[in-house]
N, C-alpha and C positions, 0 to 999 in steps of 0.2 A: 602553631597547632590550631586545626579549628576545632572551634565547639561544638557538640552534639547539637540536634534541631531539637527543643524541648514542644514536641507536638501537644502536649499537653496545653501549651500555654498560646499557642500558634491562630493565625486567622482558619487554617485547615480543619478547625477542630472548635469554631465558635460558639458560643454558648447563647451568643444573643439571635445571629441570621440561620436560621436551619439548612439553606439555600446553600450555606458554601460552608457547612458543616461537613468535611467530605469523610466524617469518622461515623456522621450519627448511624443509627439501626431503627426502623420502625418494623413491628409485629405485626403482622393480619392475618391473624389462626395461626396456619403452622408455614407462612411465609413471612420472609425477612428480607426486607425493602431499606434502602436507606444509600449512605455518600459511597463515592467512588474507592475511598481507600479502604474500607468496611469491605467492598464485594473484594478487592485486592486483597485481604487478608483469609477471602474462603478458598483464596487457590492457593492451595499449598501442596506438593507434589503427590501428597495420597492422593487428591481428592482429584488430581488430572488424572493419573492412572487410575484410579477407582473408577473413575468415568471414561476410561476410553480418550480422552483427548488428549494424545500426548500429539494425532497428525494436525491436531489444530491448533495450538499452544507451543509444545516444543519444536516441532518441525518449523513452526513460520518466526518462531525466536531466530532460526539455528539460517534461517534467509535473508534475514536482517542483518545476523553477522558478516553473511557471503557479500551481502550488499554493501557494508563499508568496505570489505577489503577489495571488491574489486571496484569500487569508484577509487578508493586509494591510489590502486594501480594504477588504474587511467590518470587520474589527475597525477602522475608520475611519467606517464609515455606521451599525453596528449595532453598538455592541459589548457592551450585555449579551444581545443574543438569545443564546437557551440555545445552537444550533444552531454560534454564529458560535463559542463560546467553547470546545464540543468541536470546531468544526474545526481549532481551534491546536494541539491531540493529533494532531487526525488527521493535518495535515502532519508533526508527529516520526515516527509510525507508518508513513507514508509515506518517508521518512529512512532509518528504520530498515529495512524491509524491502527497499529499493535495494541499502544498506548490505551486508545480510544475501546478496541475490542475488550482488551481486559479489566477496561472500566465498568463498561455495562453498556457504553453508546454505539452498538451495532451498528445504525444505519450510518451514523454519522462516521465512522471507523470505515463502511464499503464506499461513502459519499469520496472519503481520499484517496480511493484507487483510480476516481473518476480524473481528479488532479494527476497522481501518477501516470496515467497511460495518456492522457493528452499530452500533458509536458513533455514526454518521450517523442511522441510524434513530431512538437513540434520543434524539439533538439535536432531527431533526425532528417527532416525538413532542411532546416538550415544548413546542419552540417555537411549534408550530401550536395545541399544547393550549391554550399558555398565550393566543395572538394571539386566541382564539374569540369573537366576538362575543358572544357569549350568556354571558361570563364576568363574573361581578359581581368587585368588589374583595375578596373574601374570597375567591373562589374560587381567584383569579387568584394571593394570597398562599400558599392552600396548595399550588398546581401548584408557584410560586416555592422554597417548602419542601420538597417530595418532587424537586426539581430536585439541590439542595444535596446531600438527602441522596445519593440516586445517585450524586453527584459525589464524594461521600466513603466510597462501597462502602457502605451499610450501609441500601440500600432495596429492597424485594422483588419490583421490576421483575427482577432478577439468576436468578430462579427458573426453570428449565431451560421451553422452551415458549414464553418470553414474546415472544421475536421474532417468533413466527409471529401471534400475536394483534396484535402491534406493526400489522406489517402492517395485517392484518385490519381494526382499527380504522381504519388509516389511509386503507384502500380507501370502509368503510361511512360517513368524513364525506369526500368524495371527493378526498381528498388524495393521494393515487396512482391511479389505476385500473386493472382487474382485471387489463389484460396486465401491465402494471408489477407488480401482486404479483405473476403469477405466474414472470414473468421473475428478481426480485428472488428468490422463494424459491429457482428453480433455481439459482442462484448462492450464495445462503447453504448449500447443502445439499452443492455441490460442495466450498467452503472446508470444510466441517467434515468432508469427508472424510480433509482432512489431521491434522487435528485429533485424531479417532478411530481411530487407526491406527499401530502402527510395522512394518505392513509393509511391502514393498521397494515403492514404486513408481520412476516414471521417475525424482524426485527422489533414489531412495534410494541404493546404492553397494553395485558390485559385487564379488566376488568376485576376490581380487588375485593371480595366479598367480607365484608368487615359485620357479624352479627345476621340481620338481615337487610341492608342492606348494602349493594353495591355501587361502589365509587371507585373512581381515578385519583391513586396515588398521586401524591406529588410531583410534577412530571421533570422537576431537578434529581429526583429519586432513581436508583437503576436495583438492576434488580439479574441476576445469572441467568442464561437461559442459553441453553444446550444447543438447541435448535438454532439461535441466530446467530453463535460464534463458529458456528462450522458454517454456515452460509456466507460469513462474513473470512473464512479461512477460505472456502471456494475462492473468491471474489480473489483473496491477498493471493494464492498460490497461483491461480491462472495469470494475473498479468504481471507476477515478478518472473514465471517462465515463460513469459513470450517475449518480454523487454531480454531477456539473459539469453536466450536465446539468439536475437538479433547483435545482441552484443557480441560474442562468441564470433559471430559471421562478419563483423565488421573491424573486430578488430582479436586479432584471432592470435596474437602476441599475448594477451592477460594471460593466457592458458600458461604463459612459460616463463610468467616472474616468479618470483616467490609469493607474495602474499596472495597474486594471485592465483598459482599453486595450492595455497591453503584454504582459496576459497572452495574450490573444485574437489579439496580431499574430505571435505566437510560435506557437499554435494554428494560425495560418491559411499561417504559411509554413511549418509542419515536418508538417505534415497532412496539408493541402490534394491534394497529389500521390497522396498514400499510402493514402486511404480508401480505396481499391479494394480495395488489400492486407487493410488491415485488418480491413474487411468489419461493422465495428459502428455499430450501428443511431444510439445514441445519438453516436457522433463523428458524424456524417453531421448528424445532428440541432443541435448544437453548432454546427458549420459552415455551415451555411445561418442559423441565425437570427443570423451575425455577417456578414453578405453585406452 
């Protein structure tokens, strides 16, 4: 039997470092600033529906599920393709950034999409490299080789540029085509906006006006803010349908297991209604070829 976590008594909830107090609460007027489990505790299902955010909140819960079952899948039909075995990353990176969104750390929550849709790239990279017909068994061993290394940091795929060639190659053996790169790049280009920057955007935090005067909160501190977790749900919902997407196209058997199955009747009942909203190209695309 295990024991309950007595949070009370826990590093989570320290009494001496305020910094990794992730319970405490600070006041400034009539705003409440403070640890990550504290803002975890104002989302409780009124206060999503109260606000309107059930498309940012439960809809990208409800992708996160679709996303374990169908790497399951895969890792069931395929499981050394290169592509299938960074996807098992990409669902924790997708984890994490939920994780991170309903903490309070926006930019750092849209920073992991920037991990997601590269790692994708360069799964699908390999994988197609290595699938190529025209590949002898020497060839094929060292693609398998320069695969590993990547996977262990120390191959020079990592060299500033390479994604865009990534691409590039993958348009000239027609494995994406050119609206896909250029759509793909707009989207890499926006991610690293966050990436290169610590200036104030919508994600950042404002000025806290305490009496008369104004200061910056503690900046271990987070704090809800409306505006950056739907920016931050943009970010998550565009590059899990463009990744599911190409998935779909490449391996087009998940549509006919079971859990794969289950991932798609999840898709089609928590969707289905809301495309209009959502307005993206590739969910539309998604939906219809599970008709």
């Amino acid at each position: 039997m295990v024991d309950e976590l007595d949070v009370k008594n826990s590093c989570v909830s320290c009494s001496y470092i305020d910094c990794i107090n992730l319970y405490r609460c600070r006041k400034y007027g009539d705003r409440q600033i403070g640890g990550e489990l504290y803002l975890y505790s104002q989302f409780d299902n009124t206060k999503i529906y109260k606000e309107k955010l059930y498309n940012h909140v439960c809809l990208n819960g409800s992708l996160l599920k679709c996303a374990c079952s169908i790497v399951f899948t895969l890792n069931e039909l395929f499981p050394k393709d290169y592509l299938v075995i960074i996807g098992n990353e990409i669902v924790r990176d997708m984890k994490a950034s939920f994780f991170l969104a309903m903490s309070g750390h926006y930019r750092q929550a849209i920073l992991l999409q920037r991990c997601v849709f590269e790692n994708f790239l360069y799964g699908l990279f390999f994988s197609t490299d290595y699938e190529g017909a025209i590949k002898s068994d020497e060839e094929k061993k060292n693609i398998d080789e320069q695969f590993y290394k990547w996977l262990n940091g120390d191959y020079e795929f990592r060299k500033p540029g390479k994604i865009r060639t990534i691409k590039n190659d993958l348009q000239k053996n027609y494995l994406i085509s050119e609206e896909e790169n250029s759509e793909w790049k707009k989207l890499n280009n926006e991610l690293c906006h966050f990436v290169h920057t610590i200036q104030k955007t919508s994600t950042g935090m404002d000025l806290i006006k305490c009496g008369d005067v104004e200061m910056k909160s503690c900046y271990s501190d987070v704090e809800f803010d409306e505006k950056s977790l739907k920016e931050w749900s943009k970010y998550y919902q565009r590059t899990f349908f463009l990744i599911l997407n190409k998935l779909i196209k490449l391996f087009p058997s998940i549509k006919k297991e079971e859990t794969g199955k289950k991932a798609f009747d999840i898709l089609d009942e928590q969707f289905k209604k809301r495309r209009g909203e959502l307005e993206n190209k590739y969910l539309d695309e998604i939906l219809d070829s599970i008709q």
